[in-house]
ZADO-1210 file (C-alpha; in nm, 4 decimals, padded with zeros to 6 digits):
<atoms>
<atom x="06.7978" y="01.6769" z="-04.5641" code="UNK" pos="1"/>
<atom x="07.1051" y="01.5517" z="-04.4111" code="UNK" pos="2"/>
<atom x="07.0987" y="01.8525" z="-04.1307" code="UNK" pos="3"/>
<atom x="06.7761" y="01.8480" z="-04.0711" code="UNK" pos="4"/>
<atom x="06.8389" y="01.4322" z="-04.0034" code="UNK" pos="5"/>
<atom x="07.0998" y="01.5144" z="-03.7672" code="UNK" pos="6"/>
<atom x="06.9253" y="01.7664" z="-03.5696" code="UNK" pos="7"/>
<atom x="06.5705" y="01.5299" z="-03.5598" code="UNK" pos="8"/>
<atom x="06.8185" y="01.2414" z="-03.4427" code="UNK" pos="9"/>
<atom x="06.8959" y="01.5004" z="-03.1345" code="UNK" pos="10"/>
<atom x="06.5892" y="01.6232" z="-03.0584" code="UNK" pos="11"/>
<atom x="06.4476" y="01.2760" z="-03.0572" code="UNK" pos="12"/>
<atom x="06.7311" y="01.1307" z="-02.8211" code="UNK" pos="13"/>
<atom x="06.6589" y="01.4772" z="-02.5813" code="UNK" pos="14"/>
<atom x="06.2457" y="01.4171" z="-02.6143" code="UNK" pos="15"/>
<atom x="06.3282" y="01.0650" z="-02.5785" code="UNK" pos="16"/>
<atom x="06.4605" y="01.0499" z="-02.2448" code="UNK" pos="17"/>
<atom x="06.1489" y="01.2440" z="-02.0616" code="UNK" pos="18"/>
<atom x="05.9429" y="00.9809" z="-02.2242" code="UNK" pos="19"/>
<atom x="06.1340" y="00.7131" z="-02.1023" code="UNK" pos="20"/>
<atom x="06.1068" y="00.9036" z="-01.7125" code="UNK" pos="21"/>
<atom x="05.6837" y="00.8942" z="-01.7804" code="UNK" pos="22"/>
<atom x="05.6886" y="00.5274" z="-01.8867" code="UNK" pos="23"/>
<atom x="05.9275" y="00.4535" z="-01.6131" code="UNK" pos="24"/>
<atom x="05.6495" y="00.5178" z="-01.3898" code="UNK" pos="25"/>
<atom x="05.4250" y="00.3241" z="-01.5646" code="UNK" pos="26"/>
<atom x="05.6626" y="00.0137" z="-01.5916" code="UNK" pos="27"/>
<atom x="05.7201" y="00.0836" z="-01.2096" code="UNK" pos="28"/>
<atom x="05.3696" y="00.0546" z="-01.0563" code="UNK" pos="29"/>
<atom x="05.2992" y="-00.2729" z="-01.3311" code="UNK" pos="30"/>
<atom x="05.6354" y="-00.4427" z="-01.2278" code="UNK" pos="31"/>
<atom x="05.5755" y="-00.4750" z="-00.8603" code="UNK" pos="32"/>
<atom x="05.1904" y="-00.5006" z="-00.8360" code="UNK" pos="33"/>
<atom x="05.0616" y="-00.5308" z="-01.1614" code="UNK" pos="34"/>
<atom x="04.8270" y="-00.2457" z="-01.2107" code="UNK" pos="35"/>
<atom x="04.8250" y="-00.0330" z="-01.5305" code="UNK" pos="36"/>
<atom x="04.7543" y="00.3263" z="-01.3845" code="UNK" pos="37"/>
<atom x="04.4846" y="00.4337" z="-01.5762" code="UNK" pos="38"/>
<atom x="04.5312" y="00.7873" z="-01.3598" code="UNK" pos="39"/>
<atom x="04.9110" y="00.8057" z="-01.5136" code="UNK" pos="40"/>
<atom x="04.8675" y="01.0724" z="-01.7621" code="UNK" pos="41"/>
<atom x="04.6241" y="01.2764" z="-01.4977" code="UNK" pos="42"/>
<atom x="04.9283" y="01.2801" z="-01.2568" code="UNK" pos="43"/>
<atom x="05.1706" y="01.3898" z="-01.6199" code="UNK" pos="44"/>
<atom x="04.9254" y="01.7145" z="-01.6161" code="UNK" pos="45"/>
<atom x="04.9292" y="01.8087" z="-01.2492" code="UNK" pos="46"/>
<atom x="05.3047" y="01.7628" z="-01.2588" code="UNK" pos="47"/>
<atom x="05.2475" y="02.0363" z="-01.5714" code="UNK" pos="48"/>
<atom x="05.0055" y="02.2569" z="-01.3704" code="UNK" pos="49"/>
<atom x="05.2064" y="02.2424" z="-01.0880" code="UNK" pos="50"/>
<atom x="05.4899" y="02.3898" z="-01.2195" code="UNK" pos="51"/>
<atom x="05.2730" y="02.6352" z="-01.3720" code="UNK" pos="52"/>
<atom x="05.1224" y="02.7825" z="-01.0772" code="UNK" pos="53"/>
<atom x="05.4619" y="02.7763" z="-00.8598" code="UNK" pos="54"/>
<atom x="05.6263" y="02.9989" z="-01.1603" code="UNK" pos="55"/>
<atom x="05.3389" y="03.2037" z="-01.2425" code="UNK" pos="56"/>
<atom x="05.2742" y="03.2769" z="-00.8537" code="UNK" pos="57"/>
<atom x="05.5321" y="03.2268" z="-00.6504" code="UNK" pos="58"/>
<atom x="05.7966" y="03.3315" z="-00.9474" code="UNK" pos="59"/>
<atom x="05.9845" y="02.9745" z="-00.8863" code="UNK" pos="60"/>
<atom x="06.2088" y="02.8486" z="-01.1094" code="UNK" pos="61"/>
<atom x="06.0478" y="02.5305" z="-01.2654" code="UNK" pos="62"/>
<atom x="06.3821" y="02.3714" z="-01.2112" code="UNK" pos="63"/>
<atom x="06.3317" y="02.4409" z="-00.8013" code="UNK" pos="64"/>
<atom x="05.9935" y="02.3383" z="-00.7779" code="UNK" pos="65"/>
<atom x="06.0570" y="02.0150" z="-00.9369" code="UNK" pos="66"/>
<atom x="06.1724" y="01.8635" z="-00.6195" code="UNK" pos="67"/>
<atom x="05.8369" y="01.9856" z="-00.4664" code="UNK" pos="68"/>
<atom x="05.6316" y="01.8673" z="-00.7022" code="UNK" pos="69"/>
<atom x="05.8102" y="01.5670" z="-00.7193" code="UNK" pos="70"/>
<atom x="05.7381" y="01.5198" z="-00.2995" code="UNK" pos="71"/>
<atom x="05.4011" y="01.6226" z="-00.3211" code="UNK" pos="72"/>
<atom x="05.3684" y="01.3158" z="-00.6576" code="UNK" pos="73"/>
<atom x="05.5281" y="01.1091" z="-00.4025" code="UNK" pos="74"/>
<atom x="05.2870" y="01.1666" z="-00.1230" code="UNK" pos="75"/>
<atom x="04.9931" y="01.1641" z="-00.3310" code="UNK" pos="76"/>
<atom x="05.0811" y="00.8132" z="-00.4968" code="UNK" pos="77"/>
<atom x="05.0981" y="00.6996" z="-00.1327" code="UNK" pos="78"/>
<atom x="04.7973" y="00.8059" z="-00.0400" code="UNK" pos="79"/>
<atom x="04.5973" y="00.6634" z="-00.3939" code="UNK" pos="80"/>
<atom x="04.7281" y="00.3739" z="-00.3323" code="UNK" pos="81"/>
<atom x="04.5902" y="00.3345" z="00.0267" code="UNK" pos="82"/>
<atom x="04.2749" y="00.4926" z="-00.0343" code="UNK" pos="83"/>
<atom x="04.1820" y="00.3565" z="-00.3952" code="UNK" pos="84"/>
<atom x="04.4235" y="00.0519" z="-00.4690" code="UNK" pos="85"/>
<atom x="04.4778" y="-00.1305" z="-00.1225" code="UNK" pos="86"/>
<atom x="04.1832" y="-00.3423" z="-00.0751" code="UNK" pos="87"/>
<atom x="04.0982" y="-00.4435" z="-00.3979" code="UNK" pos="88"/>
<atom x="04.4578" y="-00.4947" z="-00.5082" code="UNK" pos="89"/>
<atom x="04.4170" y="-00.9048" z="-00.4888" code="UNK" pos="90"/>
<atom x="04.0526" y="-00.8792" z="-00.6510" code="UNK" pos="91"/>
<atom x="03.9808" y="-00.8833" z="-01.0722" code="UNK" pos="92"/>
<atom x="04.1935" y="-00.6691" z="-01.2275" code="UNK" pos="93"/>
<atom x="03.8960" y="-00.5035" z="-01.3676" code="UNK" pos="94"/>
<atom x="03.8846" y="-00.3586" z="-01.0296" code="UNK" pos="95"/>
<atom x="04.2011" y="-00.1421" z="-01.0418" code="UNK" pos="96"/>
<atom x="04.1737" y="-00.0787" z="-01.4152" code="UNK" pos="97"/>
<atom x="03.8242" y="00.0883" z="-01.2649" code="UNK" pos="98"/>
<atom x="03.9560" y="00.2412" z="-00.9581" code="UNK" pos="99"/>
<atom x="04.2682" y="00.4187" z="-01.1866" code="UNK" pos="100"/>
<atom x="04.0543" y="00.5385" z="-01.4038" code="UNK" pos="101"/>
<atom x="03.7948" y="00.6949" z="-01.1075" code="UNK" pos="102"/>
<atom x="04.0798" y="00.8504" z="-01.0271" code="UNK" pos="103"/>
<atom x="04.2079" y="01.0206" z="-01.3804" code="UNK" pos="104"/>
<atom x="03.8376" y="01.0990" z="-01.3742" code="UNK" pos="105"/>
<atom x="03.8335" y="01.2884" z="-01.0659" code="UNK" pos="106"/>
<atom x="04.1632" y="01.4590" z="-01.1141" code="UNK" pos="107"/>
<atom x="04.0878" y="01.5753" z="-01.4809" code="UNK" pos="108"/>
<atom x="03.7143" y="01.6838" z="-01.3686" code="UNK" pos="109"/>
<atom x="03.8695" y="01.9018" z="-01.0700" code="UNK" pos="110"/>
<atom x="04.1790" y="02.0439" z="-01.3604" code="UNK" pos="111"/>
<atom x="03.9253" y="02.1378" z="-01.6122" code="UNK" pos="112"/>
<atom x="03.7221" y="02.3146" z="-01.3489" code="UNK" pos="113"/>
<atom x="03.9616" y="02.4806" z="-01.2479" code="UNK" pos="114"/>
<atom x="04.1588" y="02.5765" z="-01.5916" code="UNK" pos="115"/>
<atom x="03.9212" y="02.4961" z="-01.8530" code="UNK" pos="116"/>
<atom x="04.0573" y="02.3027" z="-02.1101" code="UNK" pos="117"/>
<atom x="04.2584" y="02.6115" z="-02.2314" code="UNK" pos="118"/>
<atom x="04.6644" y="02.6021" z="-02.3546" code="UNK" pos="119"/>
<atom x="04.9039" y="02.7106" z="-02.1099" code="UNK" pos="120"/>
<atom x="05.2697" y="02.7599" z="-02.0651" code="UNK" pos="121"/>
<atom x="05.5681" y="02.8425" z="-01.8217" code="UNK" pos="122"/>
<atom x="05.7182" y="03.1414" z="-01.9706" code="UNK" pos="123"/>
<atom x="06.0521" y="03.0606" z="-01.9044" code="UNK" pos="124"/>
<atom x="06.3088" y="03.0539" z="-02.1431" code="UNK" pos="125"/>
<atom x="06.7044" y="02.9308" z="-02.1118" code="UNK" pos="126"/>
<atom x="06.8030" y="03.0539" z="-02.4948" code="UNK" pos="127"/>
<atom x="06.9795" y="02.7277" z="-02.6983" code="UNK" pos="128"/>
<atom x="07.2734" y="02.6338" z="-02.7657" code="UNK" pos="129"/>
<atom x="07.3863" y="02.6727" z="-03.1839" code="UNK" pos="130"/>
<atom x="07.6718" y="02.3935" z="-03.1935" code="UNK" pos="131"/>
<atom x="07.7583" y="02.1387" z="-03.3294" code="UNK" pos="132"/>
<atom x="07.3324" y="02.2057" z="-03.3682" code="UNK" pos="133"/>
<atom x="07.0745" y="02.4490" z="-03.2784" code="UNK" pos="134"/>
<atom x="06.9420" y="02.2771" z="-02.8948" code="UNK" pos="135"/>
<atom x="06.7386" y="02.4534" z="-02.6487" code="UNK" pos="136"/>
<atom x="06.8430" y="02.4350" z="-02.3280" code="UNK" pos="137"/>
<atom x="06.5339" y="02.3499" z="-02.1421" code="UNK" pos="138"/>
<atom x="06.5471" y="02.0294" z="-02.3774" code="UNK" pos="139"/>
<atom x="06.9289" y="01.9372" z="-02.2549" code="UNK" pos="140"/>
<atom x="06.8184" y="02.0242" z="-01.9091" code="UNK" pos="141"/>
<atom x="06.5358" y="01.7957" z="-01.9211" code="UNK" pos="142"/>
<atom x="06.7114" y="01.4934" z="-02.0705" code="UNK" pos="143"/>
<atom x="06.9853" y="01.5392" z="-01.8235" code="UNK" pos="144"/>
<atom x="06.7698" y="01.5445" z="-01.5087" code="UNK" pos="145"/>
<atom x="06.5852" y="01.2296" z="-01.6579" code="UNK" pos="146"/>
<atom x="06.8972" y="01.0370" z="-01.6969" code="UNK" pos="147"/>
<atom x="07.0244" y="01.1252" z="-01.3490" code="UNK" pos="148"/>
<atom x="06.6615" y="00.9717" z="-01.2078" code="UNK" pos="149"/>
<atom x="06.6864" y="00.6840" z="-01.4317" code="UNK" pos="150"/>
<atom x="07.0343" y="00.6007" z="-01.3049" code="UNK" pos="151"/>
<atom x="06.8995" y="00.7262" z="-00.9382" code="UNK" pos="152"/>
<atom x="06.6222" y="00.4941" z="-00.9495" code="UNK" pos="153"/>
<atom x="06.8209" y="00.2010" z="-01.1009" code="UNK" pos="154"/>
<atom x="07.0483" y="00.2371" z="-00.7332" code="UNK" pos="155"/>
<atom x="06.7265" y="00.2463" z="-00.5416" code="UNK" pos="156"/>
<atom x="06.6327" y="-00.0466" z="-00.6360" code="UNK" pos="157"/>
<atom x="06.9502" y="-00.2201" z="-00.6585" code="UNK" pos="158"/>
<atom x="07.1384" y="-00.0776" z="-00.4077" code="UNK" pos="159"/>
<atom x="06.9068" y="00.0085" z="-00.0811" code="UNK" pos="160"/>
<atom x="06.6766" y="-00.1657" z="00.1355" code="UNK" pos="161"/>
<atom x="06.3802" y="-00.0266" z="00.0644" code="UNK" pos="162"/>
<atom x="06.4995" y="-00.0547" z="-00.3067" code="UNK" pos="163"/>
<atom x="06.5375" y="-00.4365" z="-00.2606" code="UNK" pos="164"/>
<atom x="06.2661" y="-00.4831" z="-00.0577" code="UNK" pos="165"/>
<atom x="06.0373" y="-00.3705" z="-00.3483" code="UNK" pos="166"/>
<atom x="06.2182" y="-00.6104" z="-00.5928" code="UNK" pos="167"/>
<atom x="06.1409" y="-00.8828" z="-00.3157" code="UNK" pos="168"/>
<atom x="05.8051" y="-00.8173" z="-00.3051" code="UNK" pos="169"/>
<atom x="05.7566" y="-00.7846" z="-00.6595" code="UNK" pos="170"/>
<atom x="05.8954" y="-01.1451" z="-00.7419" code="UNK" pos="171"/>
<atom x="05.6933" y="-01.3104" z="-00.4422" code="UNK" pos="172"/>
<atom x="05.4880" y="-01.0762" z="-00.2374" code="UNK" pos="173"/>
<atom x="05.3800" y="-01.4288" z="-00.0346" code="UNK" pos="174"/>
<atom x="05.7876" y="-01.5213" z="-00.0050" code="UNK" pos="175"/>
<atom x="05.8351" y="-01.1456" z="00.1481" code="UNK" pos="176"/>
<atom x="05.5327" y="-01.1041" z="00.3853" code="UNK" pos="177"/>
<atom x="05.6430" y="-01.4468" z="00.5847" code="UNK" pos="178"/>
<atom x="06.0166" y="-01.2648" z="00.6057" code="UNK" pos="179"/>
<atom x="05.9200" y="-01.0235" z="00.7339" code="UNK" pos="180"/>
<atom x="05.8872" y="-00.7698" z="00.5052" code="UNK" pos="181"/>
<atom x="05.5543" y="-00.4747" z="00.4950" code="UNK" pos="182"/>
<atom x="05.4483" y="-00.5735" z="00.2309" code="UNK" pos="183"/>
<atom x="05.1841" y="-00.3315" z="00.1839" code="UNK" pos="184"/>
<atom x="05.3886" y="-00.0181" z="00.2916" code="UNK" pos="185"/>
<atom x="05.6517" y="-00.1381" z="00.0391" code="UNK" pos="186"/>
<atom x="05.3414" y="-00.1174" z="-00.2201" code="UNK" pos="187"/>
<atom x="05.2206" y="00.1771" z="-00.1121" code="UNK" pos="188"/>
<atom x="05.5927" y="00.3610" z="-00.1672" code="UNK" pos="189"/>
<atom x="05.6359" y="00.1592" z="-00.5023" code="UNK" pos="190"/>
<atom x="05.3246" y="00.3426" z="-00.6188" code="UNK" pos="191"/>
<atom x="05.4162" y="00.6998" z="-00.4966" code="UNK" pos="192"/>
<atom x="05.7433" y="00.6215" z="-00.6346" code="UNK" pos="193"/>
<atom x="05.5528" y="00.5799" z="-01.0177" code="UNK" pos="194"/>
<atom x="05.3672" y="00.8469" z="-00.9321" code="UNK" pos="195"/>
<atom x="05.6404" y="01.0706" z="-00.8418" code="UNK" pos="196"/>
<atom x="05.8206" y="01.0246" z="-01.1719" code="UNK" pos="197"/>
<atom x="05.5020" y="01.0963" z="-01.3394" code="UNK" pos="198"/>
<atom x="05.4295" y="01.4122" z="-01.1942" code="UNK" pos="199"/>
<atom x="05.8806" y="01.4847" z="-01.2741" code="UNK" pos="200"/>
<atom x="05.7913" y="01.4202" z="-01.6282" code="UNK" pos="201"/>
<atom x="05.5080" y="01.6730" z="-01.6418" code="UNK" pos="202"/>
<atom x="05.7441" y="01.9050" z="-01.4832" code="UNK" pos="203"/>
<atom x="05.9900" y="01.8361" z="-01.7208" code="UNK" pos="204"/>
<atom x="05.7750" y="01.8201" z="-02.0424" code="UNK" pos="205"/>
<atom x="05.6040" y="02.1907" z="-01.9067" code="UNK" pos="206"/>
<atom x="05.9466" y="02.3331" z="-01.9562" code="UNK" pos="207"/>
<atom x="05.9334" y="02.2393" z="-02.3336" code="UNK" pos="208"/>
<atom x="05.6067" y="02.3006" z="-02.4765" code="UNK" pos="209"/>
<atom x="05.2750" y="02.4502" z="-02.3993" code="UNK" pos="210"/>
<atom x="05.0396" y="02.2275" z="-02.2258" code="UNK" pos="211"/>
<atom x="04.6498" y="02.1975" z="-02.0970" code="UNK" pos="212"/>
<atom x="04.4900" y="01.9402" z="-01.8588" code="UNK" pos="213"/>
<atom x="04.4269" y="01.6704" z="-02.0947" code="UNK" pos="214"/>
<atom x="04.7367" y="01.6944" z="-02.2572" code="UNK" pos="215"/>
<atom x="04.8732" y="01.4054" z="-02.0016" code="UNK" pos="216"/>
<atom x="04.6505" y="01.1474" z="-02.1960" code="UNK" pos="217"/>
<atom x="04.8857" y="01.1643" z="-02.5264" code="UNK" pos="218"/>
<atom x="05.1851" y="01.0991" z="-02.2807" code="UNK" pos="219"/>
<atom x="04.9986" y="00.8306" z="-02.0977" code="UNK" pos="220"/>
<atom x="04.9543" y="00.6827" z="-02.4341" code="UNK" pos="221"/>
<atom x="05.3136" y="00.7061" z="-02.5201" code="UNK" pos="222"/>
<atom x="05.4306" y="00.5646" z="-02.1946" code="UNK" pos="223"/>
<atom x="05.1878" y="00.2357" z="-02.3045" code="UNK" pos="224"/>
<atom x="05.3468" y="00.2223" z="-02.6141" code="UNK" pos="225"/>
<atom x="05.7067" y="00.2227" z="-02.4766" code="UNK" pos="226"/>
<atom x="05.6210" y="-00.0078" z="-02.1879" code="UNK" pos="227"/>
<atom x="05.5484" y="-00.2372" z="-02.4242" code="UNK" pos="228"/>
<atom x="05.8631" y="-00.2050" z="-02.6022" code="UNK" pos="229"/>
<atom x="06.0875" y="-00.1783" z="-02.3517" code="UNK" pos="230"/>
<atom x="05.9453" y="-00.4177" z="-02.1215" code="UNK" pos="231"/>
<atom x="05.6247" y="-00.4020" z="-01.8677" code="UNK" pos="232"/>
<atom x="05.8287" y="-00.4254" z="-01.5810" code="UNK" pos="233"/>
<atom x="06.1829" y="-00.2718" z="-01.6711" code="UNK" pos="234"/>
<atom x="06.2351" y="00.0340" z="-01.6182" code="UNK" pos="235"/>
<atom x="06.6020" y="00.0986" z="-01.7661" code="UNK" pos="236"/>
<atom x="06.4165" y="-00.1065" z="-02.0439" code="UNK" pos="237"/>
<atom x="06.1661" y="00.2343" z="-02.0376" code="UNK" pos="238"/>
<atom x="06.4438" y="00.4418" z="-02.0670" code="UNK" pos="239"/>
<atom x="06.5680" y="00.2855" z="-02.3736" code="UNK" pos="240"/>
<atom x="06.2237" y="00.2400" z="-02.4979" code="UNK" pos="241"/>
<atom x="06.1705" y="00.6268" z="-02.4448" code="UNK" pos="242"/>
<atom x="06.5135" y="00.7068" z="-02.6605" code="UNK" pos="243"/>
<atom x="06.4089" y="00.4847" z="-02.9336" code="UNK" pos="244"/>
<atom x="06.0269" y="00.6045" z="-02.9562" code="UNK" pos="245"/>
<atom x="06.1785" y="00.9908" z="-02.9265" code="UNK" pos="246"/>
<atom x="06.4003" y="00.9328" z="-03.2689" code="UNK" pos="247"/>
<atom x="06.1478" y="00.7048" z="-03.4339" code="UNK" pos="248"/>
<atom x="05.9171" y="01.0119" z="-03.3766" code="UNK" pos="249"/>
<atom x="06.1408" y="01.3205" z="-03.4971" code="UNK" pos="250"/>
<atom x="06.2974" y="01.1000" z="-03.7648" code="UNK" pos="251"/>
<atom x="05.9211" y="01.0449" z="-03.9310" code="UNK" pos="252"/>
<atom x="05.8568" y="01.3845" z="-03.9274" code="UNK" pos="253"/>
<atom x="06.1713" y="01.4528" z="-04.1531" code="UNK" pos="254"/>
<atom x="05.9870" y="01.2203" z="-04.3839" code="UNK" pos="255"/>
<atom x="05.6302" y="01.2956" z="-04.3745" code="UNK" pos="256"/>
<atom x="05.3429" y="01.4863" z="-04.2019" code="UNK" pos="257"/>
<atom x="05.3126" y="01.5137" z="-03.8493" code="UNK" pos="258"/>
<atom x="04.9586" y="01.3486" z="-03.8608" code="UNK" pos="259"/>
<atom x="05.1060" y="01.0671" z="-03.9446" code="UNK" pos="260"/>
<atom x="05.3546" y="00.9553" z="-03.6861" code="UNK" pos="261"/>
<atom x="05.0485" y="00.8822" z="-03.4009" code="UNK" pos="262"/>
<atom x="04.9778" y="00.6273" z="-03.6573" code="UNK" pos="263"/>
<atom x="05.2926" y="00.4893" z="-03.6771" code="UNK" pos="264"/>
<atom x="05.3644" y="00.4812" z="-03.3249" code="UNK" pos="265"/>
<atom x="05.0468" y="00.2425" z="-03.2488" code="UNK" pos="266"/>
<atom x="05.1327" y="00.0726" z="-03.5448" code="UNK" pos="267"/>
<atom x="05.5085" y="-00.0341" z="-03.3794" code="UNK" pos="268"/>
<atom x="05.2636" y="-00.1175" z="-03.0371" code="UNK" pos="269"/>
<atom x="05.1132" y="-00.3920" z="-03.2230" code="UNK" pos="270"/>
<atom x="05.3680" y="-00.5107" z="-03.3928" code="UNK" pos="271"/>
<atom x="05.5886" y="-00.5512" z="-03.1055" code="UNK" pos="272"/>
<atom x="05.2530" y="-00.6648" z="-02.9016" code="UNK" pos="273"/>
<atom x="05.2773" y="-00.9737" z="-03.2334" code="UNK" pos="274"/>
<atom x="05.6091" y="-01.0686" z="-03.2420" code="UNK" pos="275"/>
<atom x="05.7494" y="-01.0086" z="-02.8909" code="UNK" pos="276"/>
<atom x="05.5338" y="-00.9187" z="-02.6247" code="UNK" pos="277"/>
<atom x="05.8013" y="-00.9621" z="-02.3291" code="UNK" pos="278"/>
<atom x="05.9571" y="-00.6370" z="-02.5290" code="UNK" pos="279"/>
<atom x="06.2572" y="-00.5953" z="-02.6569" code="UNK" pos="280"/>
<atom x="06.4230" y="-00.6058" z="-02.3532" code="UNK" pos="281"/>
<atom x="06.1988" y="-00.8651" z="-02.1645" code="UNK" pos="282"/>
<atom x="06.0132" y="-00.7530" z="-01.8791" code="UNK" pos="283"/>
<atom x="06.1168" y="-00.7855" z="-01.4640" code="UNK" pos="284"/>
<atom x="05.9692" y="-00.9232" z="-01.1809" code="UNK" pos="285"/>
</atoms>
């Protein structure tokens, strides 16, 4: 029992971390405009699917396409946002809960068309490493390329212009439009930013286990759930909230059935919805 402890404890701190990258998205696009991407999960499978038709035709390493797939998340975030968020982005929120999900509709429609609802995978394996516990590499890849884009994005934001001038308009979008600041190009990049790390996750999570077009709605609910936790808003707060949600998951399954821990994990939602809905790190704006 002790082992097998140890070894959940990994695998939930390595699982963790691409959770915390998908929520991070999530957190992203609520923190500076205060939207909850409905699409979000959507964009998790094409990030999947992408990566699975650049290996399977092209014969790219999933680890070299993830830079495309990331532009391409980037670009297409830019271009929801000015075709499906812009002008109703100051109307009911109903509005771009609607528009979101018109989108996730659309995408999912077009992804089942395409590839039924069928399981795939990338066929690409890195072998594991046996000490001080059995790890696969692809897991210790992953977890290390979403640290280096939670750190990354943390620099963005705190250390460049375009980085501060989507924390400016994020605390007063009124406050940055009269200094000067685009306002509404700044928006538009904050959401293909979330999108981007959406579609990374996908690519990331296709490298660990098999996947199929829907499959982006358990992570969408996952990235709600650590939102929550960590902080609508936060992102590093996501990361953490990803870590913590990753062992809280492989340490229940130690314990008792798989079926359970869904239940669980909703269960912790409330709870933290109850007694601190700020999250446990308190959420930015």
């Amino acid at each position: 029992m002790g082992n097998a402890l140890i070894v959940a404890l990994i695998d939930g701190l390595l699982i963790g971390s691409v959770y915390g990258i998908a929520a991070m998205g999530l957190t992203l696009i609520w923190g500076v405009m205060s939207v909850i991407n409905l699409a979000h999960g959507a964009i998790i499978a094409l990030g999947m699917f992408g990566t699975y038709l650049l290996f399977s035709s092209l014969g790219l390493n999933p680890y070299v396409a993830l830079p495309l797939v990331a532009g391409v998340g980037l670009v297409a975030g830019m271009l929801i946002y000015w075709t499906a968020i812009h002008r109703i982005l100051n109307g009911p929120t109903l509005s771009a809960l609607l528009a979101t999900f018109a989108i996730n509709m659309i995408i999912i429609g077009l992804g089942t068309a395409q590839f039924s609802t069928s399981m795939y995978n990338v066929n690409f394996n890195l072998g594991s490493v046996e000490q001080p516990v059995l790890m696969q590499w692809s897991r210790i890849i992953a977890a290390l390329v979403a640290i280096t884009l939670a750190v990354g994005l943390q620099f963005f934001l705190h250390r460049t212009r375009p980085g501060k001038y989507i924390r400016a308009v994020s605390n007063n979008r009124d406050a940055a439009d009269l200094m000067g600041i685009p306002s509404s190009r700044v928006l538009a990049l904050s959401f293909g930013l979330g999108t981007m790390l959406a579609a990374v996750a996908g690519v990331l999570i296709a490298t660990i286990t098999p996947f199929t077009i829907l499959g982006g709605t358990t992570y969408q609910l996952k990235s709600f759930v650590i939102g929550v936790m960590g902080g609508l808003g936060n992102p590093i707060g996501a990361l953490v909230g990803g870590l913590i949600l990753g062992v809280l998951e492989s340490t229940f399954s130690v314990f008792m059935p798989n079926t359970w821990v869904p239940v669980l994990e909703f269960m912790l939602f409330v709870l933290i919805l109850v007694v601190r809905p700020s999250g446990l790190f308190g959420g930015e704006r």
